[in-house]
C-alpha positions, -999 to +999 in steps of 0.1 A: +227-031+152+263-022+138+268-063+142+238-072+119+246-080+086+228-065+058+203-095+054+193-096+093+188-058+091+155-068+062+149-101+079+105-100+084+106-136+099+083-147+132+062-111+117+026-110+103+016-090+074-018-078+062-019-063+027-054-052+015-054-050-019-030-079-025-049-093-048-039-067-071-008-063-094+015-038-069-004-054-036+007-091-051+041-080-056+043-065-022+023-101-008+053-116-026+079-094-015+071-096+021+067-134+027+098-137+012+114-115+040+101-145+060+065-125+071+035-148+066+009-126+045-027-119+048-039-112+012-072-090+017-093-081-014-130-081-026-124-106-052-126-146-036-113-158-072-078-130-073-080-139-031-078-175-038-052-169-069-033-148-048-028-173-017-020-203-043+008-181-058+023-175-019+016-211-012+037-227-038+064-200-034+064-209+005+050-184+024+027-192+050-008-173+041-044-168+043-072-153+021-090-129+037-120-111+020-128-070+030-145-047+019-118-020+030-148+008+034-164-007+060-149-007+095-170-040+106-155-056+078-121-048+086-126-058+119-136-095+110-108-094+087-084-087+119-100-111+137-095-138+108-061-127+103-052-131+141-067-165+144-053-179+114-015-162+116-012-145+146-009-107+160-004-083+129+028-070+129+027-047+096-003-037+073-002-024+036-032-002+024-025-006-015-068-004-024-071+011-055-101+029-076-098+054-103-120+075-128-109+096-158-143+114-156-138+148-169-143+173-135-174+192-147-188+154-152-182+139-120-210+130-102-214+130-065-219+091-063-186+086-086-164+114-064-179+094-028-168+058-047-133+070-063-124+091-023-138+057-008-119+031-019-087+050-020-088+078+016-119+061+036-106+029+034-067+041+046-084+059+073-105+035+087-080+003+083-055+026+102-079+027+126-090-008+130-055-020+124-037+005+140-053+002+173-046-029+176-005-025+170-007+003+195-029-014+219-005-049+222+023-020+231+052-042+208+045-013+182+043-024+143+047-005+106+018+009+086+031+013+048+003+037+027+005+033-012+002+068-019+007+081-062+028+107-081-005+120-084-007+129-051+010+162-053+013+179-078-019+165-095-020+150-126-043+161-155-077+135-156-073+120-127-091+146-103-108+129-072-082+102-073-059+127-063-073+146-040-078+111-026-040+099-023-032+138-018-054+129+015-036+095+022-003+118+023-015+138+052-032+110+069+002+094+066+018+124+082-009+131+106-009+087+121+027+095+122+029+121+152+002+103+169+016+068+169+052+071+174+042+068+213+031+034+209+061+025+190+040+025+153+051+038+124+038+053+097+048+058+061+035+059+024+049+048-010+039+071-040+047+051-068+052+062-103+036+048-136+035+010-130+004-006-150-022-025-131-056-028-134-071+007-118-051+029-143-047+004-176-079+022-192-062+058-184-029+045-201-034+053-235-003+051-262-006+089-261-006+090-222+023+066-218+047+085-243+040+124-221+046+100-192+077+084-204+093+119-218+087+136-183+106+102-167+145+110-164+147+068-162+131+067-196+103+038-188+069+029-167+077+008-133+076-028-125+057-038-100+086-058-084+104-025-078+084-015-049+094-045-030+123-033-019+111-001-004+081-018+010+103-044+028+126-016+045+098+002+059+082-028+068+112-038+091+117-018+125+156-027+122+165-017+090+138+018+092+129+018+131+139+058+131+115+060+097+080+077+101+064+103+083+080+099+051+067+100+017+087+074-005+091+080-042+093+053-068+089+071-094+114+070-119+121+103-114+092+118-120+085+137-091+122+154-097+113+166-133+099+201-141+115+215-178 
């Protein structure tokens, strides 16, 4: 490795990547980021018109792709979806769970339908693509990366935002937990917890109100863009530039995290 240059060390090509929930605005980025590390990208969503938008963008930026539809909360679903991905790309080298749902129902309001929906779509789905996914990185024995969007809400919780994070609080320990039991097989596991970065799941919740307390507690003074996750994605995607990386918890947050008075 000490001959590599700094290039070869974050060089993806000849990998496959899946990212469900690319059809969103941090998944995108990260579809975006990763094909052009030279990984061809599956882009898995719910949507077929954002699926569809999604694999145009990659085509006419050059990355070899394919629009896969999921639903990430059901395992048979997923496992069509590897299937699709396998035929159309090859062997999956690296997935990215980046689903996202969220609810600014007050706590005593939340109803048992909304809690099961919001822990769904953002710990179910983890678990069970990490299963479906997972197996079958461990199971071709050439080992692969599993990347976890996590949240700053994760830990300590934010105010509002109660089953979403106990949900990514859950996707931490899941992360942690895949970790220890994968390394074995030559897989590794890590999360991202980004910051504030608008995208669709939390645009209601950002109010003018919300966005100034968020900003003030942010020693770099702003909300993210969604670009600036590509960079860590990309590292832990790579096995030569993060192959002794598992069980982390990557913050790109601004700050935030670090902040208390």
């Amino acid at each position: 490795m000490s001959g590599e240059s700094s290039k070869d060390l974050f060089d993806l090509t000849g990998s496959v990547a899946v990212v469900i929930g690319g059809t969103g605005v941090l998944g995108g980025a990260i579809c975006h980021g990763l094909g052009r590390a030279g990984a061809a990208i599956a882009v898995m969503g719910r949507s077929p018109e954002r699926a569809e938008e999604r694999r145009a963008a990659l085509t006419a930026d050059g990355i070899p792709c394919a629009a896969i539809l999921v639903d990430a909360t059901d395992r048979d679903s997923l496992a069509a979806a590897l299937g699709q991905a396998e035929e159309r790309l090859g062997a999956v080298d690296i997935l990215v769970n980046a689903p996202g749902v969220n609810s600014a129902t007050p706590f005593f309001e939340i109803e048992l339908d909304e809690w099961h929906r919001v822990l769904d779509g953002n710990l179910t789905s983890v678990f069970l693509a990490c299963q479906v996914f997972g197996r079958a990185m461990a199971d071709r024995g050439t080992g692969g990366s599993i990347i976890n969007i996590s949240s700053a809400s994760s830990g300590p919780p934010l105010s509002r935002v109660a089953a979403y994070s106990i949900a990514k609080a859950g996707v931490n320990n899941l992360t942690q937990y895949l970790a220890r039991e994968l390394a074995p097989r030559s897989v590794r596991v890590n999360a991202i917890a980004p910051g504030f970065f608008p995208a669709e799941q939390n645009r209601a919740l950002l109010s003018e109100d919300r966005v100034r307390a968020i900003v003030a507690h942010t020693p770099a003074g702003r909300l993210g863009e969604a670009d600036e996750l590509v960079g860590a994605a990309v590292w832990l995607a790579s096995s030569r530039a993060s192959g002794f990386v598992t069980g982390s918890i990557v913050r790109v947050d601004g700050g935030f995290s670090a902040m208390t008075i």
